[in-house]
C-alpha positions in Angstrom: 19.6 30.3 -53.7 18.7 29.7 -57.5 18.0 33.7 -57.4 21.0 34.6 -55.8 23.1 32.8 -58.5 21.4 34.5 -61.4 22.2 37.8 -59.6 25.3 37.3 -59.4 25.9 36.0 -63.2 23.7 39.0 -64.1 25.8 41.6 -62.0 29.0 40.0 -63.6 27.3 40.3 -67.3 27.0 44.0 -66.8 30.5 44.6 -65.8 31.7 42.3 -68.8 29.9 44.7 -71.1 31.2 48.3 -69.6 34.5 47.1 -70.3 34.0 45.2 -73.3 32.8 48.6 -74.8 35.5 50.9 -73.3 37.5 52.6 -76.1 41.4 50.7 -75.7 42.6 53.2 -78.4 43.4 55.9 -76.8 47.0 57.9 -76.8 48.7 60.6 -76.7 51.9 62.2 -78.9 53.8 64.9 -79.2 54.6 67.0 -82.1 57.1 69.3 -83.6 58.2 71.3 -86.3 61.6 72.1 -86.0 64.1 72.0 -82.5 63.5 74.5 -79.9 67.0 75.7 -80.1 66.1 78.9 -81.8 64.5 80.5 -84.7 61.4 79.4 -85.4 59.7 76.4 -84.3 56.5 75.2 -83.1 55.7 71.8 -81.2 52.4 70.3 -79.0 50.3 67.1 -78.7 47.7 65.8 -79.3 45.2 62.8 -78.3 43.3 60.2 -80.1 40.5 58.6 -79.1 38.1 56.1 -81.0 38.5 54.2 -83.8 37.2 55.4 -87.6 34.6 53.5 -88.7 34.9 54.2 -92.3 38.4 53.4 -91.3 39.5 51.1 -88.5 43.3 52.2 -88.8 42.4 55.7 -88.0 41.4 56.5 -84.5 40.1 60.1 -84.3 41.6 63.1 -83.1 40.1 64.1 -79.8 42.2 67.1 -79.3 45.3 68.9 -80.7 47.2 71.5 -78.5 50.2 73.8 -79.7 52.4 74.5 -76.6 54.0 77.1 -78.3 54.6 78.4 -82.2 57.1 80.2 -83.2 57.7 82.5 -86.2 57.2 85.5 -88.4 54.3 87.2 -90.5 54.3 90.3 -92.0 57.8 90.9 -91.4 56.7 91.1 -88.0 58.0 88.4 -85.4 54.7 86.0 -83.4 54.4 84.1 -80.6 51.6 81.8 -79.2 51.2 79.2 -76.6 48.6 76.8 -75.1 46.1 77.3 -78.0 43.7 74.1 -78.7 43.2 73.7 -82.5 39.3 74.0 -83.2 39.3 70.9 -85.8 36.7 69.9 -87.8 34.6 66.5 -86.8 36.3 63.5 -88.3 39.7 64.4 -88.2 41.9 61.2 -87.4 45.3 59.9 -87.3 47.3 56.5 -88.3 49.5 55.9 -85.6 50.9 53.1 -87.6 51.9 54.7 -91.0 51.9 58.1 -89.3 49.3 59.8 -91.8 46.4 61.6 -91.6 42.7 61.8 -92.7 39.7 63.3 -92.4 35.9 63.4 -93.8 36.8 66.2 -96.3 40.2 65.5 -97.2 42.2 62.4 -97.3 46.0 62.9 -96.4 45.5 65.6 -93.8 43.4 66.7 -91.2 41.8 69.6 -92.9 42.2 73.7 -92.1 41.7 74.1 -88.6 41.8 77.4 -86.3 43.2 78.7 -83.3 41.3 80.9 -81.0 42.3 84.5 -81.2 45.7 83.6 -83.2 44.5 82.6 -86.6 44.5 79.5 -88.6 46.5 76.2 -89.5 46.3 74.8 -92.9 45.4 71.4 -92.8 48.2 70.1 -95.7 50.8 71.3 -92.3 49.3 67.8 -90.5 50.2 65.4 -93.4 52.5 62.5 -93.5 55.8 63.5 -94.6 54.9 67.5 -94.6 57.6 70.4 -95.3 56.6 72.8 -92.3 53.8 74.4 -90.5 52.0 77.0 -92.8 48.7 79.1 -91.7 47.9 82.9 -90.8 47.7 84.9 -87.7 45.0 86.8 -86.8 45.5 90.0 -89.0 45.2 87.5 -92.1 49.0 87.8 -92.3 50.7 84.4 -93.1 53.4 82.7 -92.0 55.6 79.3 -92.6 57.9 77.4 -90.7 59.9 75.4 -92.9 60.9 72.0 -90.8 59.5 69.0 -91.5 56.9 67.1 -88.8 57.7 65.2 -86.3 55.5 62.9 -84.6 56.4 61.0 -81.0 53.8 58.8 -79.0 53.8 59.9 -75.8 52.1 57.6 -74.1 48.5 55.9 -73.9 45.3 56.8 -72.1 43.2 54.0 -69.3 40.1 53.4 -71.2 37.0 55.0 -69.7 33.7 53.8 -70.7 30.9 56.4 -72.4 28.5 57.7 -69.9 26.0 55.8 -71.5 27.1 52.6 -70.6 27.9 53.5 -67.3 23.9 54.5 -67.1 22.7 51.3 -68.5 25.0 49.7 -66.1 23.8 51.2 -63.2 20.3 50.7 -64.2 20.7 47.1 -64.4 22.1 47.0 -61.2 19.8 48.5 -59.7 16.8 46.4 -61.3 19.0 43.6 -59.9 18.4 44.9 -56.6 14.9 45.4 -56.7 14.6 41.8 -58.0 16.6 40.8 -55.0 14.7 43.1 -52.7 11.1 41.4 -53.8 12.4 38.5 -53.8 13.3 38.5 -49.7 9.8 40.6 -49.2 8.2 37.5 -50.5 9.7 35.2 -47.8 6.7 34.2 -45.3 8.5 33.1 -41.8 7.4 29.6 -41.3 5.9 28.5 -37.7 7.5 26.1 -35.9 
Protein backbone atom coordinates (compact mmCIF):
# COMPACT_ATOMS: atom_id res chain seq x y z
CA UNK A 1 0.00 0.00 0.00
CA UNK A 2 2.78 2.54 1.10
CA UNK A 3 4.21 1.84 -2.59
CA UNK A 4 1.18 2.23 -4.33
CA UNK A 5 0.74 5.77 -2.80
CA UNK A 6 4.15 6.98 -3.80
CA UNK A 7 3.29 5.80 -7.37
CA UNK A 8 0.64 7.55 -7.58
CA UNK A 9 2.08 11.02 -6.12
CA UNK A 10 5.08 10.26 -8.40
CA UNK A 11 2.85 9.63 -11.57
CA UNK A 12 0.96 12.90 -10.69
CA UNK A 13 4.42 14.88 -10.20
CA UNK A 14 5.37 14.05 -13.76
CA UNK A 15 2.17 15.32 -15.27
CA UNK A 16 2.46 18.53 -13.04
CA UNK A 17 5.82 19.18 -14.69
CA UNK A 18 4.81 18.49 -18.61
CA UNK A 19 2.40 21.08 -18.17
CA UNK A 20 4.04 23.40 -15.90
CA UNK A 21 6.69 23.67 -18.82
CA UNK A 22 4.33 23.87 -21.80
CA UNK A 23 4.80 27.25 -23.67
CA UNK A 24 1.14 29.34 -22.77
CA UNK A 25 2.36 32.04 -25.17
CA UNK A 26 1.51 31.02 -28.17
CA UNK A 27 -0.73 33.06 -30.94
CA UNK A 28 -1.45 33.83 -33.95
CA UNK A 29 -2.30 37.38 -35.99
CA UNK A 30 -2.93 38.58 -39.09
CA UNK A 31 -1.32 41.23 -41.03
CA UNK A 32 -1.78 43.74 -43.69
CA UNK A 33 -0.51 46.50 -45.63
CA UNK A 34 -3.16 48.17 -47.16
CA UNK A 35 -7.18 46.92 -48.00
CA UNK A 36 -7.66 44.30 -50.52
CA UNK A 37 -9.89 46.49 -52.52
CA UNK A 38 -7.45 47.10 -55.25
CA UNK A 39 -4.12 48.33 -56.18
CA UNK A 40 -1.55 47.19 -54.29
CA UNK A 41 -1.63 45.39 -51.06
CA UNK A 42 -0.13 42.66 -49.26
CA UNK A 43 -1.50 40.83 -45.95
CA UNK A 44 -0.65 37.23 -43.98
CA UNK A 45 0.04 35.97 -40.43
CA UNK A 46 2.03 34.98 -38.47
CA UNK A 47 2.72 32.89 -35.09
CA UNK A 48 4.54 33.43 -31.97
CA UNK A 49 5.74 31.06 -29.91
CA UNK A 50 8.06 31.30 -26.71
CA UNK A 51 8.96 33.92 -24.67
CA UNK A 52 12.48 36.13 -25.19
CA UNK A 53 14.68 35.55 -22.60
CA UNK A 54 16.76 38.62 -23.05
CA UNK A 55 13.29 39.89 -23.14
CA UNK A 56 10.15 38.44 -21.51
CA UNK A 57 7.70 40.85 -23.37
CA UNK A 58 8.79 39.47 -26.62
CA UNK A 59 7.77 36.02 -27.54
CA UNK A 60 9.48 34.85 -30.76
CA UNK A 61 8.34 34.60 -34.11
CA UNK A 62 7.84 30.99 -34.98
CA UNK A 63 6.70 31.64 -38.49
CA UNK A 64 5.56 34.52 -40.80
CA UNK A 65 3.41 33.68 -44.00
CA UNK A 66 2.39 36.29 -46.75
CA UNK A 67 -0.99 35.08 -48.29
CA UNK A 68 -0.54 37.21 -51.03
CA UNK A 69 1.60 40.61 -52.01
CA UNK A 70 0.64 42.76 -54.26
CA UNK A 71 2.55 45.39 -56.32
CA UNK A 72 4.94 46.65 -58.91
CA UNK A 73 8.86 46.55 -59.61
CA UNK A 74 10.51 47.56 -62.50
CA UNK A 75 7.57 49.12 -63.98
CA UNK A 76 6.44 45.68 -64.25
CA UNK A 77 3.32 44.56 -62.20
CA UNK A 78 4.07 41.18 -59.28
CA UNK A 79 2.10 38.85 -57.63
CA UNK A 80 2.91 36.26 -54.86
CA UNK A 81 1.09 34.00 -52.58
CA UNK A 82 1.67 31.46 -49.78
CA UNK A 83 5.37 32.30 -49.35
CA UNK A 84 6.81 31.64 -45.65
CA UNK A 85 9.36 34.41 -44.73
CA UNK A 86 12.85 32.67 -44.08
CA UNK A 87 13.67 34.90 -40.84
CA UNK A 88 16.55 35.04 -39.07
CA UNK A 89 16.79 33.23 -35.33
CA UNK A 90 15.56 35.58 -32.72
CA UNK A 91 13.20 37.50 -34.41
CA UNK A 92 10.18 38.37 -31.87
CA UNK A 93 7.16 40.37 -31.41
CA UNK A 94 5.35 42.55 -28.52
CA UNK A 95 1.93 41.73 -28.76
CA UNK A 96 1.41 44.36 -26.18
CA UNK A 97 2.98 47.61 -27.65
CA UNK A 98 2.81 46.00 -31.10
CA UNK A 99 6.74 46.31 -31.85
CA UNK A 100 9.30 44.35 -32.97
CA UNK A 101 12.85 42.99 -32.17
CA UNK A 102 15.31 40.92 -32.90
CA UNK A 103 19.14 39.79 -31.97
CA UNK A 104 20.58 42.14 -34.63
CA UNK A 105 18.36 44.97 -34.69
CA UNK A 106 16.07 46.43 -32.21
CA UNK A 107 12.73 47.95 -33.64
CA UNK A 108 12.27 45.35 -36.37
CA UNK A 109 12.55 41.94 -37.20
CA UNK A 110 15.58 42.20 -39.45
CA UNK A 111 15.73 41.51 -43.64
CA UNK A 112 14.18 38.36 -44.21
CA UNK A 113 13.58 36.36 -47.61
CA UNK A 114 11.06 34.70 -49.50
CA UNK A 115 11.69 31.66 -51.42
CA UNK A 116 11.93 32.14 -55.13
CA UNK A 117 10.33 35.81 -54.85
CA UNK A 118 13.02 37.90 -53.31
CA UNK A 119 13.37 39.69 -50.07
CA UNK A 120 11.53 41.85 -47.34
CA UNK A 121 13.34 44.54 -45.57
CA UNK A 122 13.13 44.13 -42.12
CA UNK A 123 12.37 48.17 -41.23
CA UNK A 124 8.62 46.91 -43.27
CA UNK A 125 7.87 44.83 -39.69
CA UNK A 126 8.38 47.84 -37.29
CA UNK A 127 5.92 49.44 -35.02
CA UNK A 128 4.23 52.24 -36.70
CA UNK A 129 5.95 51.44 -40.32
CA UNK A 130 4.99 53.37 -43.71
CA UNK A 131 4.59 50.24 -46.10
CA UNK A 132 6.09 47.07 -47.16
CA UNK A 133 9.45 47.64 -48.98
CA UNK A 134 11.85 44.76 -50.36
CA UNK A 135 12.90 43.24 -53.92
CA UNK A 136 11.74 40.52 -56.20
CA UNK A 137 13.76 38.07 -57.48
CA UNK A 138 15.38 39.94 -60.50
CA UNK A 139 16.83 42.39 -57.69
CA UNK A 140 14.10 44.77 -58.84
CA UNK A 141 12.45 46.67 -55.82
CA UNK A 142 9.34 47.51 -54.89
CA UNK A 143 7.16 49.51 -52.07
CA UNK A 144 3.79 49.44 -51.01
CA UNK A 145 3.00 52.56 -49.28
CA UNK A 146 0.16 51.63 -46.51
CA UNK A 147 0.94 51.58 -43.16
CA UNK A 148 0.92 47.97 -41.02
CA UNK A 149 -1.69 46.59 -39.59
CA UNK A 150 -1.54 44.04 -37.04
CA UNK A 151 -4.83 41.84 -35.74
CA UNK A 152 -4.50 38.80 -33.15
CA UNK A 153 -6.12 36.15 -34.59
CA UNK A 154 -6.37 33.88 -32.09
CA UNK A 155 -4.14 31.74 -29.66
CA UNK A 156 -2.54 28.37 -29.92
CA UNK A 157 -3.23 25.09 -26.96
CA UNK A 158 0.13 24.71 -25.48
CA UNK A 159 2.06 21.58 -26.45
CA UNK A 160 4.85 20.56 -24.39
CA UNK A 161 8.72 20.11 -26.16
CA UNK A 162 9.34 16.58 -27.02
CA UNK A 163 11.79 16.47 -24.51
CA UNK A 164 9.58 16.60 -21.74
CA UNK A 165 7.26 14.39 -23.07
CA UNK A 166 10.46 11.85 -23.16
CA UNK A 167 11.39 12.43 -19.66
CA UNK A 168 7.90 12.00 -18.87
CA UNK A 169 7.47 8.77 -20.36
CA UNK A 170 10.60 7.66 -18.90
CA UNK A 171 9.52 8.21 -15.55
CA UNK A 172 6.51 6.49 -16.09
CA UNK A 173 7.80 3.78 -17.09
CA UNK A 174 10.54 3.44 -14.21
CA UNK A 175 7.35 3.84 -12.19
CA UNK A 176 6.15 0.75 -13.61
CA UNK A 177 9.08 -1.32 -13.25
CA UNK A 178 9.22 -0.21 -9.57
CA UNK A 179 5.64 -1.39 -9.31
CA UNK A 180 6.31 -4.43 -11.32
CA UNK A 181 9.29 -5.64 -8.80
CA UNK A 182 7.58 -4.68 -6.26
CA UNK A 183 4.48 -7.41 -6.83
CA UNK A 184 7.45 -10.00 -8.15
CA UNK A 185 8.63 -9.77 -4.69
CA UNK A 186 5.27 -10.88 -3.02
CA UNK A 187 5.94 -14.64 -1.55
CA UNK A 188 2.26 -16.27 -1.30
CA UNK A 189 1.87 -17.11 2.26
CA UNK A 190 0.69 -20.78 3.40
CA UNK A 191 -2.15 -21.14 5.19
Amino acid sequence: MRYRSMLVAAALSCLAVVFANAPVRAAVFTFSFGPDAGGEFANGTFTTGAASPTDPRFDFITRLTFHIVLGSAGGKIFAFTNQVGILRAGAAFNPAADSFTSDRNAGNIDNFSLPNDGFIFGQSFSRGSAGLFGQVANGDGFAIHKPLVITRAGSLAPIPELSTWAMMLLGLGALGFVGYRQTRKVKPQAA
